[in-house]
N, C-alpha and C positions, 0 to 999 in steps of 0.2 A: 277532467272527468266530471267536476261536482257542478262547472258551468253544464255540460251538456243535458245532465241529468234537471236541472233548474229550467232548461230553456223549453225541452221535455214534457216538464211537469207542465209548465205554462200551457203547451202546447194542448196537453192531455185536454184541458181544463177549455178550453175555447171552442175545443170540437166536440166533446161531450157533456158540457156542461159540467153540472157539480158529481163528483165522486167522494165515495169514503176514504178515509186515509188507507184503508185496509185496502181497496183498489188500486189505489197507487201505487201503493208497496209493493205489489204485485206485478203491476204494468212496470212497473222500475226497478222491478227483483232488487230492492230493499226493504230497509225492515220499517214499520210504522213510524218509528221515535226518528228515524232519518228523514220521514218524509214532515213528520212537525216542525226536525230543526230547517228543512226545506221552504215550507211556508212561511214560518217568521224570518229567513232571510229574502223571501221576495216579496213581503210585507215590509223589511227595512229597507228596500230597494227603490221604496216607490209603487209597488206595483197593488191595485186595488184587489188583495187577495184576504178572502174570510172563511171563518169557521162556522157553522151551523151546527148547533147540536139539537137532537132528538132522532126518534128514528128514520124520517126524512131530512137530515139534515146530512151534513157533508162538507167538503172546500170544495169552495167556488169564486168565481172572480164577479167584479162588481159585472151589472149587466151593459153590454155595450165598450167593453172596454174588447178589441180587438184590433190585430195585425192586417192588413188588408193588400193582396197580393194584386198589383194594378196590373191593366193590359193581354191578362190573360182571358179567353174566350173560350167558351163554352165547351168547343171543339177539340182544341187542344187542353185542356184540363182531363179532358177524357182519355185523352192520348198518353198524358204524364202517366196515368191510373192502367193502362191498358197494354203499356209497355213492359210494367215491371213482372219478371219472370221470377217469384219468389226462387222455385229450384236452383235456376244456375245462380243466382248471386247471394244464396248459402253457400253453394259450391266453391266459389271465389272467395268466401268469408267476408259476405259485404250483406250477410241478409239483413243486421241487425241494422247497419249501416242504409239501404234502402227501405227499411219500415222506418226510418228516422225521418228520411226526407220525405215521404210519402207523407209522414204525419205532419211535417210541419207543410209542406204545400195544403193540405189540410185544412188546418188550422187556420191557414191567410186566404184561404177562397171568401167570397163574398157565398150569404147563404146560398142561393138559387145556383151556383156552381158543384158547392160542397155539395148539397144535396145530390144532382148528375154525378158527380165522380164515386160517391158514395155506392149510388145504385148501380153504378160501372162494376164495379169490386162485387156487388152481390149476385149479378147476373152473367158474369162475365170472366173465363179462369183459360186462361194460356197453360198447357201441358204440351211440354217439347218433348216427351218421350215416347217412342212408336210403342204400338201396342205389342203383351206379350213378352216386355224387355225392362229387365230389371235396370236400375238406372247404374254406370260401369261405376267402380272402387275408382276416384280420381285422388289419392292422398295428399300428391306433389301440387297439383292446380294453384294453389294457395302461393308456392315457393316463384312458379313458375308465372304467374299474373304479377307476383313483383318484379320477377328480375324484366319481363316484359315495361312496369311501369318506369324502374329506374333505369332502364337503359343496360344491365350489367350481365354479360358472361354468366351461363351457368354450365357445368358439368353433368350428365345425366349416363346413366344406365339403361338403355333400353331392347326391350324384349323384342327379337326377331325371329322367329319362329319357336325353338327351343335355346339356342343361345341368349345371351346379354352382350352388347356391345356398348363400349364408351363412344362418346361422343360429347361435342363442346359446343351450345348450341349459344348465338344472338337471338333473342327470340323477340320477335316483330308484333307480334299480335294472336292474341286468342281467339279462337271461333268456334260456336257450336251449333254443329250439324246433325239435325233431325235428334236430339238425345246425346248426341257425342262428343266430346273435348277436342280439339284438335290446335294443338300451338305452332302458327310458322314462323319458322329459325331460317338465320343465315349458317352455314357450316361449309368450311370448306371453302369457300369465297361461293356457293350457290341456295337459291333457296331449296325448302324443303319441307313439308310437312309432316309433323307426326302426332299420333294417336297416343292422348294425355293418359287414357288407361294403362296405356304399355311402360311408362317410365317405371322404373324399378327403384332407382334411386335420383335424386337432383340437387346439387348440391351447388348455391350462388355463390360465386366469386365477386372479389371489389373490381375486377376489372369492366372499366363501361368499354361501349362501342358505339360509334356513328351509327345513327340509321341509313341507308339507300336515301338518296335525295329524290323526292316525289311519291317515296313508297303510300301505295295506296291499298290498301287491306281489304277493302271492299271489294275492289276492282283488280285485286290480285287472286282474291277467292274464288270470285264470278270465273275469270281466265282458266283458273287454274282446276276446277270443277268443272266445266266446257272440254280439257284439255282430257282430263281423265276420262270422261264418260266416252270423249273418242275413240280415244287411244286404248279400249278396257275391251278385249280380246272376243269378237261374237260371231256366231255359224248360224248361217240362212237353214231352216227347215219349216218343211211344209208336214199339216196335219191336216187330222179329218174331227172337226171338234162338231157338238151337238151343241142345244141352246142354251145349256149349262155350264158349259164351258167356261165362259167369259170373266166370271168371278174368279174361278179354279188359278187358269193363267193369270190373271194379274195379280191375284197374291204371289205366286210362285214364280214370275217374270217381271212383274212392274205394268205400271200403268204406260209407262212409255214404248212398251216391246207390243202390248195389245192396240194401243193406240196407229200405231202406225203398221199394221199386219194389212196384209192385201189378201183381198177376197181373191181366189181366182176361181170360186163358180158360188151361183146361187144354191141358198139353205133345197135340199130333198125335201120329200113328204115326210119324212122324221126330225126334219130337221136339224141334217147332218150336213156342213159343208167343208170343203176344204180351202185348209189358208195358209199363206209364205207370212212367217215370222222370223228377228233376225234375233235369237237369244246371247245373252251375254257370257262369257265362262263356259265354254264349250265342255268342259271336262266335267261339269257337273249338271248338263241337260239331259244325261240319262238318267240319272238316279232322282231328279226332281219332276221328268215325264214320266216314271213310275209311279207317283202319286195321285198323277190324275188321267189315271187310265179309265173309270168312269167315261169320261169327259171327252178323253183326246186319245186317239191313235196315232204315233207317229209313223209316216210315208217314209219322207226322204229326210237326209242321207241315208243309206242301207248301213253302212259301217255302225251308227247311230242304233240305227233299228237292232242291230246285232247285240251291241253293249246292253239296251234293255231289257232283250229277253234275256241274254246270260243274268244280270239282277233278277229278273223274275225267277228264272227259271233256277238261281241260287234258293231263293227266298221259298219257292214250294219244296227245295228238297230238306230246308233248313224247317220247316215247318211242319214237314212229312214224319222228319225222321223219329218221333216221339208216338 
């Protein structure tokens, strides 16, 4: 621990120049008198480190004494800087762990790098969370990217609709989708995915497991998200949408259900036309073309048409009756 915290300080000290010891102690959530005994053991180390006193003064290293990271370009420096998703790998409990190596890549840039990557981090912020959504309670995450790491059986509790079910999961790999956890497990001799907010409990065993020979997580994801979005239950209807429309549905369908909608006649002088869209979840396209009646009349299905007015025609009497 007292290496890492040493190699740290160094770090601190090459990227930022000189700091007070009162910064340190801070940046190294310890206390002052640890960070002096800090400097005179990397002062007995060899290492050209000193103390400056008065109000500009501070610990700094001689000038020119740095670590220098070869072979890396401009390009990719920026990428190291532009990858790291602070949110999830807190989540994982690796934030402290990715500001470490962030700082010491840092620190061994030659200046004209440091500088670009610098200005990467100030201009530049990855938020994997869709808007409007708080980010899910993931407790287990932590349990669950180890037994991923070392290979080992874990037991889990998880939420299916209102029940809890056991299950014994090999867990292959982590992924997060648009804001979401989601770990695939072997169970059963098949894969499987599931939703890291739902575990209720998870509990690792010593017992490891083979992985699949060739398992490839990228390209199991890719498949297996391809696979769903097929296979995910959708009914053809046609509306009569105005020029307002177009935002309306794609919040409330996606940008893939608007995207691929067929005209089948040109906009009116109000600029109302009708169009075949193929919505996803059938059972809940009445009560979310409720919302954007502004916007959109639905035609066909009539069974369709029937479900929305009964919702409306609940919703006036529900509203009536006061």
């Amino acid at each position: 621990m007292r290496a890492s915290r040493l190699v740290n300080l160094l770090l601190l000290l090459q990227t930022r120049g000189g700091l007070t010891a009162e910064e340190l102690a801070g940046e190294l959530e310890v206390s002052v008198r640890t960070i002096h005994r800090d400097v005179d053991a990397l002062s007995a180390a060899g290492i050209p480190i000193y103390a400056e006193r008065g109000p500009l003064g501070g610990i700094r290293l001689v000038e020119g004494y740095r670590t220098r990271l070869t072979g890396m370009t401009a390009d990719e420096a920026e990428a190291v800087f532009l990858s790291g998703l602070p949110g999830p790998a807190a989540e994982l409990g690796l934030g402290t762990v990715v500001a470490a190596a962030r700082l010491k890549i840092l620190a061994a840039l030659p200046a004209e790098l440091r500088s670009r990557a610098s200005r990467l981090v100030e201009r530049f912020h990855l938020d994997a969370t869709g808007w409007f959504q708080a980010g899910e309670a993931v407790p287990h995450l932590g349990v669950l990217a180890e037994a991923v790491w070392e290979g080992r059986r874990v037991q889990i509790q998880y939420r299916r609709g209102d029940d809890a079910v056991p299950r014994i999961l090999e867990p292959l790999g982590l992924v997060l989708k648009a804001g979401v956890w989601y770990v695939v497990a072997r169970t059963d001799g098949q894969l499987r995915t599931y939703r890291v907010s739902r575990v209720l409990e998870a509990h690792p065993s010593d017992e490891s497991f083979d992985r699949p020979d060739g398992f490839d997580l990228p390209a199991w994801w890719a498949e297996s998200s391809a696979a769903y979005e097929r296979e995910t239950p959708r009914v053809d209807i046609v509306v009569k949408a105005n020029r307002e429309a177009f935002g309306p549905l794609t919040d409330m369908f996606g940008t893939r259900t608007v995207r691929e909608a067929v005209r089948l006649e040109e906009p009116d002088a109000n600029g109302w036309q009708r169009l075949r869209l193929a919505v996803d979840w059938p059972e809940e396209a009445a009560s979310r073309l409720v919302g954007l009646a502004p916007f959109v009349e639905l035609l066909e299905p009539a069974a369709l048409r029937g479900e929305i007015l009964a919702i409306a025609n609940g919703a006036v009497e529900r509203y009536s009756a006061r």
